[in-house]
C-alpha positions as CSV (number, residue, x, y, z in Angstrom):
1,X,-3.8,12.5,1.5
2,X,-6.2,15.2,3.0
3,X,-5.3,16.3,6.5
4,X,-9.4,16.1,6.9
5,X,-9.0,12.0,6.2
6,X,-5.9,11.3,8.2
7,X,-7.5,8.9,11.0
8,X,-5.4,8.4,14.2
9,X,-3.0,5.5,14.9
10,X,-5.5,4.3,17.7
11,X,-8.2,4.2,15.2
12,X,-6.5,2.5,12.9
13,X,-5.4,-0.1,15.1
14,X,-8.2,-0.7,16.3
15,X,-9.8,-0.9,13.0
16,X,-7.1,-3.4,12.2
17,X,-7.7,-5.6,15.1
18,X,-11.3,-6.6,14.1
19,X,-10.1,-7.3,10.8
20,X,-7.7,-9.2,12.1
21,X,-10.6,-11.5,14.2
22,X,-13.2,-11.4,11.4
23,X,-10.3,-12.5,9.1
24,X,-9.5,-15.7,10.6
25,X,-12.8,-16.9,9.9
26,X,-13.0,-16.1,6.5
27,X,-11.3,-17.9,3.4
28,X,-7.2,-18.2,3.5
29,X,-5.2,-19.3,0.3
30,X,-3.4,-22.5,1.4
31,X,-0.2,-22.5,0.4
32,X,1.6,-26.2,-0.5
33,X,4.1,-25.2,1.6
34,X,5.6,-29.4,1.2
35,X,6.3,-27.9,-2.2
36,X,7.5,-25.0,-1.8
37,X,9.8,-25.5,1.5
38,X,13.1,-27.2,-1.0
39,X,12.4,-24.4,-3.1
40,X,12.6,-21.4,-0.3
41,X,16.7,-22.3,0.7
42,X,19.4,-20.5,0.6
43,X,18.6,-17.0,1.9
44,X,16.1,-14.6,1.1
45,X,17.6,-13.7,-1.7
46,X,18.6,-17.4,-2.9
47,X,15.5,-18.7,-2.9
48,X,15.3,-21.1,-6.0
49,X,11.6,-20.4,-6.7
50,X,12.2,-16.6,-6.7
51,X,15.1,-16.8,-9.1
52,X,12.8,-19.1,-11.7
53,X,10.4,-16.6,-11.7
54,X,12.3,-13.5,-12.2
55,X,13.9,-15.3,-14.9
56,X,10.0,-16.2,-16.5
57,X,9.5,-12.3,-16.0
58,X,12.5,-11.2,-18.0
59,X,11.6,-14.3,-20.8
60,X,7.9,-13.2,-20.6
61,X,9.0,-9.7,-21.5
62,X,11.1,-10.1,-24.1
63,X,8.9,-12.2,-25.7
64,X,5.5,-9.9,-25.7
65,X,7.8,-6.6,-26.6
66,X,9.0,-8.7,-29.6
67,X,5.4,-9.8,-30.6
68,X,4.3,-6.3,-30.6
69,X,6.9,-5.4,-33.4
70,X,7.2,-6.4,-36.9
71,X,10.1,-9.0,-36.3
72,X,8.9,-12.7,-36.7
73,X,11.9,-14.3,-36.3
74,X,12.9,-12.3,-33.0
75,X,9.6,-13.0,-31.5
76,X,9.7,-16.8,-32.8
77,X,12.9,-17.2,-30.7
78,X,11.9,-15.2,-27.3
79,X,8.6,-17.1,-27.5
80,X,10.2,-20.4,-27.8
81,X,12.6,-19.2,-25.1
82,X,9.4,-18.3,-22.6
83,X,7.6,-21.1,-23.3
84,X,10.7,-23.4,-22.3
85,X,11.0,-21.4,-18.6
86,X,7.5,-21.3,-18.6
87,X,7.2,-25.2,-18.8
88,X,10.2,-25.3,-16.4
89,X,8.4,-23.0,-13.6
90,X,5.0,-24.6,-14.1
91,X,6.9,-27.7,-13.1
92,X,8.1,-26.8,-9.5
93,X,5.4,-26.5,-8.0
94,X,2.9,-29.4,-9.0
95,X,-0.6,-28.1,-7.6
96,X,-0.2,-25.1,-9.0
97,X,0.5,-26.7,-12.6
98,X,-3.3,-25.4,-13.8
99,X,-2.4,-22.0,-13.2
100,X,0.0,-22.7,-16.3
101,X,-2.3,-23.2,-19.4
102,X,-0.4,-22.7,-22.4
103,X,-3.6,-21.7,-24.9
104,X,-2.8,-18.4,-24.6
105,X,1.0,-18.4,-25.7
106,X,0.1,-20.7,-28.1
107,X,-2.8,-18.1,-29.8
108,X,0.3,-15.4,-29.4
109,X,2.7,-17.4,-31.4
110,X,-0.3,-18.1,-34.2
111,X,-0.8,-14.3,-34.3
112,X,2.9,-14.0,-34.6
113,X,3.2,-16.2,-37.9
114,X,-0.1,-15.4,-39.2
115,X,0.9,-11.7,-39.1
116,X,-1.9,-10.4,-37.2
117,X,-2.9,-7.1,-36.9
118,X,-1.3,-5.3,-33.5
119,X,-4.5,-4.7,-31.8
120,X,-5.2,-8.6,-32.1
121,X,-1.5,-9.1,-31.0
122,X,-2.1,-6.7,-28.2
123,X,-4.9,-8.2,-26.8
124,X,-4.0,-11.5,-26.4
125,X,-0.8,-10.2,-24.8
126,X,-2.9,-8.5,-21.7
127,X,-4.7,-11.8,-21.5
128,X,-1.1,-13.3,-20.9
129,X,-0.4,-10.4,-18.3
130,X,-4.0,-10.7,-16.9
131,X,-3.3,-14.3,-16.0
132,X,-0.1,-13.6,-14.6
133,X,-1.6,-11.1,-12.5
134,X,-4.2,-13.6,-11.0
135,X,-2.0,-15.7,-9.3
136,X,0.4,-13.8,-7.9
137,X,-2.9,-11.8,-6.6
138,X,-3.5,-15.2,-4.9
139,X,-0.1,-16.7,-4.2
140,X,2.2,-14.0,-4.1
141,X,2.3,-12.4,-1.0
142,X,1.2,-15.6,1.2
143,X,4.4,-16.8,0.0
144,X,6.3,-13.8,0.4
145,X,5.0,-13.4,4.0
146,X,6.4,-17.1,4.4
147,X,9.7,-17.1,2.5
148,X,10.5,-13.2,2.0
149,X,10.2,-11.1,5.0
150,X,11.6,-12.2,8.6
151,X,9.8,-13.6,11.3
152,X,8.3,-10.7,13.2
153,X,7.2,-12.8,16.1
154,X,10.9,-13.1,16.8
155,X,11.7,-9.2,16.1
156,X,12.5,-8.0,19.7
157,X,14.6,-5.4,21.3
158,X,15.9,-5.3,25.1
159,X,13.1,-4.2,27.6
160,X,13.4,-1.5,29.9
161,X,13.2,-3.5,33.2
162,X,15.0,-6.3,31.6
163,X,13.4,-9.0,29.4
164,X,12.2,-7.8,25.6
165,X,9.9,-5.9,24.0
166,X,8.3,-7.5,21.1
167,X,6.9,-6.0,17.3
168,X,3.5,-6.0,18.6
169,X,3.8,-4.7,21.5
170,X,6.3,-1.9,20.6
171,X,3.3,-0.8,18.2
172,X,0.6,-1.2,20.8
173,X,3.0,0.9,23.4
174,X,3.4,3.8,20.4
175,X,-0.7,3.7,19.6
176,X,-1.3,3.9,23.1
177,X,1.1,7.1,23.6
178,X,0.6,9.2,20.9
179,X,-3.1,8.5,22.2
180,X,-2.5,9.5,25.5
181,X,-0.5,12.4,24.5
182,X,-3.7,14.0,22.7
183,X,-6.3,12.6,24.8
184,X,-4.4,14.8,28.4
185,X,-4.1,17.8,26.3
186,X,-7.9,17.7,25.3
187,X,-8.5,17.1,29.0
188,X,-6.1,19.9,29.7
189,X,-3.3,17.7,32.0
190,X,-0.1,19.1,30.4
191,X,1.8,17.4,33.0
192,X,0.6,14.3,32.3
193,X,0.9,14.7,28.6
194,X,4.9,15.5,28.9
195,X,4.6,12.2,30.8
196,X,2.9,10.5,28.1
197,X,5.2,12.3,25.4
198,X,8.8,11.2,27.0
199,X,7.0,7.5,26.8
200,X,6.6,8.2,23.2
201,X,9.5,9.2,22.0
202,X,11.2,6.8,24.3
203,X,9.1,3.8,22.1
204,X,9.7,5.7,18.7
205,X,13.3,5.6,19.5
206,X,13.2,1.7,20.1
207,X,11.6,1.5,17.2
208,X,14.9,2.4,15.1
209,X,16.5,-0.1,16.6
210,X,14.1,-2.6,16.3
211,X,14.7,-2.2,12.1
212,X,18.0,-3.4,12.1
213,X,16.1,-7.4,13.2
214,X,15.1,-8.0,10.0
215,X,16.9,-5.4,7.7
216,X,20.5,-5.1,6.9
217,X,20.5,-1.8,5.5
218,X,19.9,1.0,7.5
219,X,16.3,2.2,7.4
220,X,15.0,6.0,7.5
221,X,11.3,6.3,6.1
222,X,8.3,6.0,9.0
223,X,11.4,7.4,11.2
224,X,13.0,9.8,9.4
225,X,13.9,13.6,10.0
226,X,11.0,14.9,9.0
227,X,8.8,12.7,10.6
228,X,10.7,13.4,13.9
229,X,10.6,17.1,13.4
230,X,6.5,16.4,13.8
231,X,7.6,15.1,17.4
232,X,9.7,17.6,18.2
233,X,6.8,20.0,17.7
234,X,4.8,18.4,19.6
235,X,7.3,18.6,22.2
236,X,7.9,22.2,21.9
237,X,3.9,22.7,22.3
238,X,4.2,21.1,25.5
239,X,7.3,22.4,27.1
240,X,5.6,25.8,26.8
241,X,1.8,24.8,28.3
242,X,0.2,24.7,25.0
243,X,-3.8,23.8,26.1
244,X,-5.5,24.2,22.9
245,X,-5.7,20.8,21.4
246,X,-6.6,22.4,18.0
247,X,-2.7,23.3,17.7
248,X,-1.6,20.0,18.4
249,X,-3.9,18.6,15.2
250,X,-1.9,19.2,12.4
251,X,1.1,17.2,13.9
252,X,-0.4,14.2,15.1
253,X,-2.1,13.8,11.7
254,X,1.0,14.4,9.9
255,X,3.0,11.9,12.0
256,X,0.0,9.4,11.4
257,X,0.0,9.8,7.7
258,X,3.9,10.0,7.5
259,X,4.7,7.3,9.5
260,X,2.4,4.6,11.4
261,X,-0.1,4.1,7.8
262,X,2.9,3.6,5.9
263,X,4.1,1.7,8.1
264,X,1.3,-0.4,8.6
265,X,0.2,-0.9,4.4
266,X,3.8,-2.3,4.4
267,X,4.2,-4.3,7.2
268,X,1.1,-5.9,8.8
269,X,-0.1,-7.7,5.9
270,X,3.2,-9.7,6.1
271,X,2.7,-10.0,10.0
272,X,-0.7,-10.9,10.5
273,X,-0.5,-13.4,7.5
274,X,2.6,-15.2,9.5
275,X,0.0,-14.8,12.6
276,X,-2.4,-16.4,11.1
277,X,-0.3,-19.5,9.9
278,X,1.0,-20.1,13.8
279,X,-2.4,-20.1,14.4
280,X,-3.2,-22.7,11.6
281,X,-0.9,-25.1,13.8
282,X,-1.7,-24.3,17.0
């Protein structure tokens, strides 16, 4: 990413938030969460809906690999072996049974005996993938924001005048530093930006522990080494009286392309789609 395009965390955040109000007003996919609930025990990795479909995935590929070669009997058996989890996984989930049609294995498997060219076998095997694709562009991450990831609302971490500091507002706290941080040393206050600086590494340091809420690995990317090493610069500007703001630039757009985007294209769709579902009940 250019440094040139790099927008600031404030920005983005910003940005974010009106999407955020607009969005509630538009169209949301409704999931048939009655449905899905018995299907989404057992642990995030248990779940028995997740299991049926990675099982349809590893069927499904089987089956088009052996299509596209000239073994009939291999591709009779993996596409009778698809079309049997297939029929399984459509099943699950009743109002989502029409985004099963079988037409399209069926027109593989004809191909298949009739000894179609590949191009023809091809073809109809994107048209498989393409429908694929469809729904979980609808469904898929809806679900995941319900089923898969943790429950951000309840990600908090000790306070530091007792009390806890929630997701949100850990990220609002870190926009609003790093902000502060540039906007004293464009106004030339160096004291107050070491003020605003300890504040933010202070937050960026509760953010590590905030990780280990939902994750049981340790995490290091959006807060690793060389994303504190940015910091640290920063830092070192300070400590020394550095007034030109132009020397500063490079760091804060590195740390905002390193760490709070990344951060953000993995996270806030999964948080903002759980906020908007409270807010469906509320």
């Amino acid at each position: 990413m250019s440094r040139e395009s790099g927008r600031l965390l404030v920005g983005a955040l910003l940005a974010v938030g009106v999407l955020v109000t607009t969005g509630r007003a538009s169209a949301q996919t409704e999931l048939p969460t009655a449905e899905l609930d018995p299907l989404f025990k057992g642990g995030k990795e248990g779940h028995a809906y997740t299991r049926a479909m990675l099982e349809l995935g590893m069927r499904m590929g089987a089956a088009t690999t052996a299509a596209l070669r000239d073994d009939r009997e291999r591709a009779r058996v993996a596409l009778k072996s698809f079309r049997e989890q297939y029929a399984m996984v459509s099943a699950l989930v009743p109002s989502w049974k029409g985004q099963f049609r079988t037409s399209t294995i069926d027109e593989l498997e004809g191909a298949v005996a009739a000894r179609a060219d590949l191009a023809t076998r091809r073809r109809i095997v994107t048209r498989i993938e393409r429908s694929c694709t469809a729904c979980h562009a609808k469904y898929m991450f809806p679900v995941q924001a319900r089923y898969r990831w943790g429950d951000f609302a309840s990600a908090t971490v000790p306070a530091d005048k007792g009390g806890s500091l929630t997701f949100h507002q850990l990220m609002l706290d870190l926009a609003n530093n790093i902000g502060a941080v540039r906007g004293d040393v464009e106004a030339g206050q160096i004291a107050d930006a070491q003020v605003a600086y300890k504040l933010l590494m202070e937050r960026f340091g509760t953010m590590e522990l905030l990780c280990v809420n939902c994750h049981d690995q340790p995490r290091q990317y959006f807060i690793d080494s060389n994303v504190k090493s940015r910091l640290y610069k920063v830092g070192g500007l300070l400590r020394r009286g550095e007034k030109s703001a132009a020397e500063y630039t490079t760091l804060f757009n590195d740390v905002n392309e390193m760490s709070c985007m990344p951060c953000h294209q993995v996270h806030m769709p999964a948080a903002f789609q759980q906020e908007f579902l409270r807010e469906a009940k509320r």
